[in-house]
VMD Tcl script that draws the C-alpha trace (Angstrom):
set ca {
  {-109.71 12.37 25.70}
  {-111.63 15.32 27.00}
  {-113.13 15.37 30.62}
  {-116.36 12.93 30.93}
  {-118.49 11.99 34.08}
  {-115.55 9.64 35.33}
  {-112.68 11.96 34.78}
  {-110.76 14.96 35.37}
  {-107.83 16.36 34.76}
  {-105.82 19.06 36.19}
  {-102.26 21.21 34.97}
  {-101.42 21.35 39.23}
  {-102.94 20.68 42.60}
  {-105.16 22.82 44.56}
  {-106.46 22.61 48.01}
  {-109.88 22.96 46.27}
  {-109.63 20.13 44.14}
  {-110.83 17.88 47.42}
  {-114.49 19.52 46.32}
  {-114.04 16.99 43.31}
  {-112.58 14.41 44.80}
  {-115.86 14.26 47.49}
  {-118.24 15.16 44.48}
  {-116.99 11.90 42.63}
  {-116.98 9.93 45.76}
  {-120.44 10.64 46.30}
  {-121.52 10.04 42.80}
  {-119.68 6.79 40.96}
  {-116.35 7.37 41.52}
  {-113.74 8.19 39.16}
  {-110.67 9.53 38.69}
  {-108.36 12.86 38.67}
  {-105.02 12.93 37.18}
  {-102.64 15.91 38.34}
  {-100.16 17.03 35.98}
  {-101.79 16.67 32.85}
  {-104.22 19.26 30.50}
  {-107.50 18.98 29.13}
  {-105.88 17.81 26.27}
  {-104.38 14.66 28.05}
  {-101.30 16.31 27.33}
  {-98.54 15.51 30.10}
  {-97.33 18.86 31.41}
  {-95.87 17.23 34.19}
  {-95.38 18.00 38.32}
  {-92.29 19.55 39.64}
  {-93.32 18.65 43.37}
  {-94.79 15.16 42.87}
  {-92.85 14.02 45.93}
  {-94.25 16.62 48.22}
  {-97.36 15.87 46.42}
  {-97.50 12.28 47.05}
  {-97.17 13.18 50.77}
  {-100.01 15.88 51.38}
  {-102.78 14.46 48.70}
  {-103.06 11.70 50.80}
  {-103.13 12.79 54.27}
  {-105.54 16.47 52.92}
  {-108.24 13.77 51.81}
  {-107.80 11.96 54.91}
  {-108.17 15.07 57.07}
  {-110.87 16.28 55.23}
  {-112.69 13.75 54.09}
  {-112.22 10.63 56.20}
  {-111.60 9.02 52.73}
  {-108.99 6.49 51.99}
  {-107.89 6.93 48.03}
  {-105.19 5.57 46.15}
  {-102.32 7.99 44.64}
  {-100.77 6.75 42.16}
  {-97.28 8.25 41.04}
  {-97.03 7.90 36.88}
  {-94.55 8.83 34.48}
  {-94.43 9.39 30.12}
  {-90.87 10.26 28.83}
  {-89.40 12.14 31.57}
  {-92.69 13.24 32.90}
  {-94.12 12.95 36.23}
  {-97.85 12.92 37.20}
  {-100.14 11.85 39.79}
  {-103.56 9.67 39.61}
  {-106.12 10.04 42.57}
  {-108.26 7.02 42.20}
  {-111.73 7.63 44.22}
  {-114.11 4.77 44.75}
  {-117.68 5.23 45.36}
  {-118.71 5.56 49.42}
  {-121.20 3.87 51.16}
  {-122.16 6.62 52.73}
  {-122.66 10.45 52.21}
  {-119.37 12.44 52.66}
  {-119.32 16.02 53.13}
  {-116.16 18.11 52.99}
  {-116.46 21.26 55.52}
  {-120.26 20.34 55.68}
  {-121.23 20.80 52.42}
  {-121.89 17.98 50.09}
  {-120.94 17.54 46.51}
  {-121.97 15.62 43.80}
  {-120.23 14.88 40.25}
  {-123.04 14.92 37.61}
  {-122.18 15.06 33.94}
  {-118.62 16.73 33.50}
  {-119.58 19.03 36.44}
  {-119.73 19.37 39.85}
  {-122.99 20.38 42.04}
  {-123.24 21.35 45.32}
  {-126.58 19.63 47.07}
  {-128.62 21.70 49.09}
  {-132.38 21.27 50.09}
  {-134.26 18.40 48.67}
  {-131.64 17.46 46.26}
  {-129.20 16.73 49.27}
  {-132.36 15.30 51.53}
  {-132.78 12.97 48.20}
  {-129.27 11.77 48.00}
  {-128.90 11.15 51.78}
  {-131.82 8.93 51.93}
  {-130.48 7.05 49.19}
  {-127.22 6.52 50.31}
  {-128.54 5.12 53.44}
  {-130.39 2.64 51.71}
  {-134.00 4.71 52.68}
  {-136.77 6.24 50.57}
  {-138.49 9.02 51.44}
  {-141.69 7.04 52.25}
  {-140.05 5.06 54.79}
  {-139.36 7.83 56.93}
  {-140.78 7.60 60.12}
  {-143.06 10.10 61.89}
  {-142.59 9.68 65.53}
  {-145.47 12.49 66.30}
  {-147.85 10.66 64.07}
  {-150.49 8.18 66.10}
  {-154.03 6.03 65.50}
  {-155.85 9.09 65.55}
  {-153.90 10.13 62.69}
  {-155.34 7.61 60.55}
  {-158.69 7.26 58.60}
  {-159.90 4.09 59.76}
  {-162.70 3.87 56.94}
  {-159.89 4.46 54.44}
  {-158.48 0.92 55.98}
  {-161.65 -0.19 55.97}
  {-162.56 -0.31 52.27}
  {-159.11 -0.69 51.17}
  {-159.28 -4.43 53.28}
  {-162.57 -5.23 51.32}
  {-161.09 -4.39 48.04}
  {-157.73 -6.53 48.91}
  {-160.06 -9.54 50.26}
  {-162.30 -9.18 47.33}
  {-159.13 -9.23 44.88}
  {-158.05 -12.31 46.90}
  {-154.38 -10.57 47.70}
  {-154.68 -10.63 51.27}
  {-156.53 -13.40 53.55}
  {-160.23 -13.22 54.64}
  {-159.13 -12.72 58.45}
  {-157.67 -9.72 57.74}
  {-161.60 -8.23 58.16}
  {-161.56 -9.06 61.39}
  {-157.98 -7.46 62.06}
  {-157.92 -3.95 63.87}
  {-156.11 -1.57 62.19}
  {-152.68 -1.32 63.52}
  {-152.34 -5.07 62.71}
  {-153.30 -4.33 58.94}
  {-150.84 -1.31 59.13}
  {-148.00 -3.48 60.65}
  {-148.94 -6.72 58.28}
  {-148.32 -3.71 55.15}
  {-145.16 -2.66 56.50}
  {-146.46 0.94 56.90}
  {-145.32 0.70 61.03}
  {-141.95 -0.09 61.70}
  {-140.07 -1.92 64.52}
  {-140.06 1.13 66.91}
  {-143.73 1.32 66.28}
  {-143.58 5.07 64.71}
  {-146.19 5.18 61.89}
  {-144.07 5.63 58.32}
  {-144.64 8.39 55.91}
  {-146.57 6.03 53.24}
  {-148.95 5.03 56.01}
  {-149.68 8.84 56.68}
  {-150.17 9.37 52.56}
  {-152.29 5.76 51.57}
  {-154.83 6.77 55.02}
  {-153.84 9.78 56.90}
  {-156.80 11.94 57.39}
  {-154.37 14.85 56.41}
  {-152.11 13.85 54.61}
  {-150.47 17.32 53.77}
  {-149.68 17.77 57.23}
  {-146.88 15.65 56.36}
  {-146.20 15.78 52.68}
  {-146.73 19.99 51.40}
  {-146.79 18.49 47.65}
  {-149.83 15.72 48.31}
  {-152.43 17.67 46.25}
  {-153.70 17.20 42.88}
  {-154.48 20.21 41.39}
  {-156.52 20.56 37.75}
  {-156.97 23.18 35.74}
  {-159.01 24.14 32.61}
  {-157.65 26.15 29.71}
  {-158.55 27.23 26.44}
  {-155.72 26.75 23.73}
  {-152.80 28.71 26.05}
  {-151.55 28.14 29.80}
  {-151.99 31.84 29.73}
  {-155.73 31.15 29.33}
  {-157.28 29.76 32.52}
  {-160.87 29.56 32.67}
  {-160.62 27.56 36.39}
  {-159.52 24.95 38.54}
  {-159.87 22.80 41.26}
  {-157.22 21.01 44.55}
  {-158.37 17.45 45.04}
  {-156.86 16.57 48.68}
  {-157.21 14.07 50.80}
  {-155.10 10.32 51.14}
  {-153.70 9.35 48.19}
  {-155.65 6.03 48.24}
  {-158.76 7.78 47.34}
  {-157.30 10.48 44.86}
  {-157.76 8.62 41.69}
  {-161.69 8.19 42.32}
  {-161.78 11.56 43.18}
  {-160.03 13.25 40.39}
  {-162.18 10.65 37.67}
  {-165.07 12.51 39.60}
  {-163.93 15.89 38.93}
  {-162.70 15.13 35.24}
  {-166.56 13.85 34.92}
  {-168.62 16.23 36.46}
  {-166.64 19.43 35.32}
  {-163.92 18.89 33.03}
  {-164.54 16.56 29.98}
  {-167.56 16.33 27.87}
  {-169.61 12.68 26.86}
  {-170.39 13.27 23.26}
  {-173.83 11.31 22.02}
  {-173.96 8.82 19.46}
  {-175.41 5.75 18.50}
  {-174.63 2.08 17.22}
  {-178.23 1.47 16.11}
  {-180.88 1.89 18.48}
  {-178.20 2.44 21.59}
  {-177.36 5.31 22.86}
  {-173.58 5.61 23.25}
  {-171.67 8.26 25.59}
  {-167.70 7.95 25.79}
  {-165.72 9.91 27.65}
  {-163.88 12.25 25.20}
  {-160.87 9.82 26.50}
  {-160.82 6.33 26.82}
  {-161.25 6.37 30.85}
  {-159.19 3.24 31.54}
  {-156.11 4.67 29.83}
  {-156.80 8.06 31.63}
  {-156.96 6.26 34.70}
  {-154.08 4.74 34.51}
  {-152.15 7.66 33.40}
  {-153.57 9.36 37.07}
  {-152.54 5.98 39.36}
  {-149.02 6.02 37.58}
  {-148.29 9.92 38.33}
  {-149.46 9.39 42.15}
  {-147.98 6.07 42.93}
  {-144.35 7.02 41.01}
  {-144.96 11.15 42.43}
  {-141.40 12.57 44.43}
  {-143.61 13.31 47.47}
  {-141.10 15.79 48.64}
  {-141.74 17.99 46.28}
  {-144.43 19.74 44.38}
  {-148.26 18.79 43.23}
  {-149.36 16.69 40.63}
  {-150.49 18.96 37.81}
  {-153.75 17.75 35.09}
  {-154.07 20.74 32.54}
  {-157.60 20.07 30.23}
  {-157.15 22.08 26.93}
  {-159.84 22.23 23.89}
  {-157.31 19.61 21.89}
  {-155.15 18.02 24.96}
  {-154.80 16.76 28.18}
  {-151.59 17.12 30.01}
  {-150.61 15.01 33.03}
  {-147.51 15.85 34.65}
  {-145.90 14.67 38.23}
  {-142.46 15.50 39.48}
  {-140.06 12.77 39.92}
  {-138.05 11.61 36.52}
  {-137.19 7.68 35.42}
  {-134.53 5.08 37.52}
  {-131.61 5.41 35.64}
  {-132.21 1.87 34.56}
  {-135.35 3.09 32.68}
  {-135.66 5.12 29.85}
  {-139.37 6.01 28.01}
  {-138.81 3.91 25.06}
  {-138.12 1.42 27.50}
  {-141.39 1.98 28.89}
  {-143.09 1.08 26.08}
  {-141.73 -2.08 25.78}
  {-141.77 -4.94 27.77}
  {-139.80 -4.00 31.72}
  {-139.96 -4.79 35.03}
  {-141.96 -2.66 37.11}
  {-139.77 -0.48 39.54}
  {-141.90 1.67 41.37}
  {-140.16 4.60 43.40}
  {-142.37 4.34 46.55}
  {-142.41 0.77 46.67}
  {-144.66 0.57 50.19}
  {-147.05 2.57 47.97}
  {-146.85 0.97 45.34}
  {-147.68 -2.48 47.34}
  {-151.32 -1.19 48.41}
  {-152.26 0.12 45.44}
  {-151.60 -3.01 44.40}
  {-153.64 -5.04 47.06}
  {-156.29 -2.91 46.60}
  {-156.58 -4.20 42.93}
  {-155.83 -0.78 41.64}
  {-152.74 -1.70 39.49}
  {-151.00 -4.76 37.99}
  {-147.40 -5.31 39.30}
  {-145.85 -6.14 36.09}
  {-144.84 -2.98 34.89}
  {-147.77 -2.89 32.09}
  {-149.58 0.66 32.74}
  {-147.84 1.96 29.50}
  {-149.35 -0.71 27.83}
  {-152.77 -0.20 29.28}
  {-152.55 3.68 28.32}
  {-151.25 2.99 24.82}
  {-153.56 -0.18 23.55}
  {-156.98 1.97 25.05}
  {-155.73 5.16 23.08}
  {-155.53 2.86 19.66}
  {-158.56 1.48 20.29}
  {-160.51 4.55 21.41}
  {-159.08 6.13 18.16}
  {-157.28 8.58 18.85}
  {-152.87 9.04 19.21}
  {-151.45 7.11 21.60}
  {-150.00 9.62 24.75}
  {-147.05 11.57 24.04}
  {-144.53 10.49 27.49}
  {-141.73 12.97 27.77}
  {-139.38 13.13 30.78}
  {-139.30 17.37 31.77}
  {-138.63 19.97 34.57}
  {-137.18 16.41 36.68}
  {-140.24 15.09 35.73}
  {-143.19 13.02 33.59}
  {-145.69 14.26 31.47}
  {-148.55 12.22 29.70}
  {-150.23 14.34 26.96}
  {-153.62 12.79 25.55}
  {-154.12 14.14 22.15}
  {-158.13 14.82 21.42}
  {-157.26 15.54 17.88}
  {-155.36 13.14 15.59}
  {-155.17 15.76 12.52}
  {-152.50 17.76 14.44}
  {-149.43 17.77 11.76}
  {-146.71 15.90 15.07}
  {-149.10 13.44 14.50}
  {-149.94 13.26 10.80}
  {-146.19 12.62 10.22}
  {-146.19 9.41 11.88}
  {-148.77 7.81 9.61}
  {-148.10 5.94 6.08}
  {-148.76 9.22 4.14}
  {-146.37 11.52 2.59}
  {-146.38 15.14 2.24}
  {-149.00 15.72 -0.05}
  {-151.80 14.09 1.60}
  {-151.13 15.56 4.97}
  {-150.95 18.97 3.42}
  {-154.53 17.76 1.98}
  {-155.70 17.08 5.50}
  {-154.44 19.95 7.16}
  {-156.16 22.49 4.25}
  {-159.37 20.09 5.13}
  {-158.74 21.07 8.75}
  {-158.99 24.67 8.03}
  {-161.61 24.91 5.24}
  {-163.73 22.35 6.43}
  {-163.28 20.35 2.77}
  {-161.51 19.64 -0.03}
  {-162.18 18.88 -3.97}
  {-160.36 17.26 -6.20}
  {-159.58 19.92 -8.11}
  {-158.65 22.16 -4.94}
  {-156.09 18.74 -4.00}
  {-154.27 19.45 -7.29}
  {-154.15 22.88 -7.24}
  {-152.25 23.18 -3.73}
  {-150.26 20.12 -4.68}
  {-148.99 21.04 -8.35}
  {-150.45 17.37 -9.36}
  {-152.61 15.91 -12.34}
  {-155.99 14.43 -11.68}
  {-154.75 10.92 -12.03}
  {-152.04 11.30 -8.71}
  {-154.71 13.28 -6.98}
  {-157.50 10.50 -7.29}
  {-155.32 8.01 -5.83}
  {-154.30 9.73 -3.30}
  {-157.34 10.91 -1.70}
  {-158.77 7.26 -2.36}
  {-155.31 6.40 -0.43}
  {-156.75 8.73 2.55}
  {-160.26 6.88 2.49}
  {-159.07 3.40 2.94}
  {-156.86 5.12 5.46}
  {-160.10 5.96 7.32}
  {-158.74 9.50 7.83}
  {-161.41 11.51 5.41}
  {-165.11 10.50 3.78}
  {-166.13 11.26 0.52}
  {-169.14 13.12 0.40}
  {-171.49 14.56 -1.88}
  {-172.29 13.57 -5.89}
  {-169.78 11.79 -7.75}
  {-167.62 13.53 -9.77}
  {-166.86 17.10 -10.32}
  {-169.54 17.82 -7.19}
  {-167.74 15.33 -5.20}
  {-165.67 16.51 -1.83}
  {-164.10 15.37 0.67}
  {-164.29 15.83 4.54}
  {-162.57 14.62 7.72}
  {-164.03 11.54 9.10}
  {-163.83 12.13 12.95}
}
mol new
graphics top color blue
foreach p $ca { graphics top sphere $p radius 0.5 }
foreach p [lrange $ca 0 end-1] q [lrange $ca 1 end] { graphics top cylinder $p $q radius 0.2 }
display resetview
């Protein structure tokens, strides 16, 4: 059995080998068995007495940890199994934590070991208190409006209009019992916010077909309460285009998006964003629109879980909570679902979700002839070949369809007729030998 997350195995003991022993104890446990090879082979210990003295007491010594050693034997063979269990609580062996992840082992440093401390004390980084932080920190017009929206929405009383501000803060949980203001408090109303958090910014750029092609950009700042508003306004006013058209006599103007699922896609990456790290990135490209926020999935979630029915486990819970007062999300876990149904509707792919770089990205295809996407519909090989020539030459003929496709007339008829009850291309021009055929959107 070769070495896995829960397991390793070692020919002899080292001093060193207490690094794994506090790597597994701060991850899930697991075991290490002395005296046999990667193989599982039994090679045996020649000091397993001494051995079943000093393990012991070393991992004692150096890290306060109480293990069992176990003393096995196969054939005439002696070996030793160190059984860790999990801690409670972050151990460090000569100050310097370690983690088991995968088959390896990590040592933490910087946010990755600020992340795993808070968890093992049972704390999330927006619960963190500020002690410097006071009233004066705090955008009381933020409060304001966010009570109206929460009475309105009926999710917290009608008195609460009359309450002054530290009793709404306290009522949220956003103050705790010491009275210091917590680090979601500073983020949902702070006046500045980034005082506090370096990564609460939401910065957009435009781009042409490249990353390597930026045309310009734009910070939007400010709480996190108000960011989604403000970042619809800058997609609006700058960013993304209203094409005209008209259903009879009306005038119509989408968004080149369907806005709802776009919105969505904007609350999700700042309620579920790792605040203790880096922006939010939007990227606007001629055919795109990328949405990426660092922080990756629970482990109890994966994204084809997403798109199916799941709880809703939000990582800044206390954040999560207002933005659900305020009537800005649903708390059942159904903002995939939003995202998805509005991009079938509107037309277009539904979002591309990929977990990257520790964290989410939501991709908004403009363009549904792309051949990623092609590939997912009922067509085979021929036809998107068809559409993708179309793409390029603007039309297609009958004839043409054959000719690039080494088909009769007969195959090539159907198939393009296949493609207009499809609703992917129109047929245009005279009947017949005049007759072509062009993309419908």
């Amino acid at each position: 059995m070769p070495e896995q997350q829960n397991i390793e195995y070692k020919q002899s003991w080292r001093d060193e080998y207490i690094k794994w022993i506090c790597g597994f104890a701060n991850a899930q446990g697991g075991k290490i068995f002395i005296g046999i090879d990667d193989k599982e082979e039994v090679t045996g210990l020649d000091d397993y007495k001494k051995l079943m003295d000093d393990i012991p007491n070393k991992i004692v010594n150096h890290l306060g940890l109480v293990v069992d050693v176990n003393l096995r034997k196969k054939g005439e063979k002696y070996y030793i199994e160190i059984d860790v269990p999990v801690s409670t609580v972050p151990i460090s062996y000569h100050g310097a934590y370690h983690y088991r992840s995968g088959s390896t082992k990590q040592e933490l440093k910087g946010n990755a070991l600020n992340q795993f401390i808070l968890k093992k004390m049972g704390i999330s980084w927006e619960q963190q208190p500020v002690p410097e932080a006071s009233l004066k920190d705090i955008d009381e017009e933020t409060v304001k409006n966010f009570v109206q929206k929460a009475v309105s929405m009926q999710r917290i009383s009608e008195s609460a209009v009359n309450a002054d501000t530290l009793t709404i803060l306290k009522n949220l949980k956003l103050i705790n019992e010491q009275g210091e203001f917590l680090l979601a408090a500073l983020l949902l109303f702070g006046k500045e916010p980034d005082k506090y958090a370096l990564g609460c910014y939401f910065k957009i750029g435009r781009f042409v077909n490249s990353d390597s092609d930026l045309r310009f950009q734009d910070i939007v700042e400010g709480n996190i309460l108000n960011m989604a508003d403000k970042v619809m306004r800058k997609l609006n006013d700058r960013y993304l285009i209203r094409p005209i058209s008209y259903k009879g006599l009306e005038r119509m103007e989408p968004l080149e998006y369907p806005e709802q699922a776009l919105r969505e896609a904007i609350l999700n990456s700042i309620i579920h964003k790792n605040y203790s790290r880096t922006n939010i990135f939007l990227s606007v490209y001629n055919d795109r629109l990328i949405i990426w926020n660092p922080g990756g999935l629970p482990a109890s979630l994966s994204i084809e879980m997403l798109k199916k029915k799941h709880g809703s486990e939000p990582r800044n819970g206390l954040i999560a909570r207002v933005f659900f007062m305020a009537g800005y999300i649903e708390s059942w876990g159904r903002g995939i679902d939003i995202m998805m149904e509005g991009c079938r509707q509107y037309g277009i792919p539904e979002p591309v979700i990929v977990e990257e770089q520790d964290g989410i990205s939501v991709t908004f295809l403009k363009d549904i002839y792309t051949e990623e996407y092609l590939r997912t519909l009922d067509i085979n090989e021929r036809q998107v070949k068809a559409i993708l020539y179309i793409k390029e030459h603007r039309k297609i003929t009958n004839t043409k369809y054959q000719e690039i496709n080494t088909v009769g007339k007969t195959l090539a008829t159907e198939e393009l007729r296949y493609l207009i009850d499809k609703e992917l291309i129109i047929q245009s021009g005279s009947k017949g030998r005049g007759s072509r055929y062009e993309l419908k959107r």
